[in-house]
C-alpha positions, 0 to 999 in steps of 0.5 A: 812255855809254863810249867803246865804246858811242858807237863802236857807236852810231855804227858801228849808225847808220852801218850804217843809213844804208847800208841805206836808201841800198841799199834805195832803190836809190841805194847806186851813185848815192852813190859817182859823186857829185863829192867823194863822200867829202864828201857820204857823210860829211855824211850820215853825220853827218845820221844820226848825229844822228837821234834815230829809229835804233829807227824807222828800223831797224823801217822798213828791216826791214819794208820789202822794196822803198820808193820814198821814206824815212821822213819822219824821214830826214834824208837824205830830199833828198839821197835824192830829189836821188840819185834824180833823177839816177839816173832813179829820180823 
């Protein structure tokens, strides 16, 4: 793998995580967090080391509206933790 590969890679996975955060509606949630920088680039790096970005691009695609991730996702409990605090549970 190149160097510019990896980057797109990464810059793809990225972008994933950012569209399951808005599709679960906990986008907003994320960035009131304390030391939301913190949290935001610990779960990138969660996504990051996935290995369903195929699965997980076909599931955001094919849902409109979800209520809870994948069971792959491995943000799944900081979702549900953004969630409960957002009244979403």
């Amino acid at each position: 793998m190149t160097l510019l590969d990896y980057l797109i890679s990464v810059d793809a996975r990225t972008a994933l995580m950012g569209r399951m955060m808005q599709k679960l509606g906990v986008d907003k949630q994320l960035k009131s967090v304390p030391d939301h920088a913190g949290v935001t680039n610990r779960a990138v790096d969660r996504c990051r080391s996935c290995g369903h970005q195929d699965e997980c691009s076909t599931w955001l695609d094919e849902h409109q509206q979800a209520d809870v991730p994948p069971d792959y996702c491995r943000n799944r409990d900081l979702i549900a933790r953004l969630q409960d605090a957002a009244g979403q549970s």
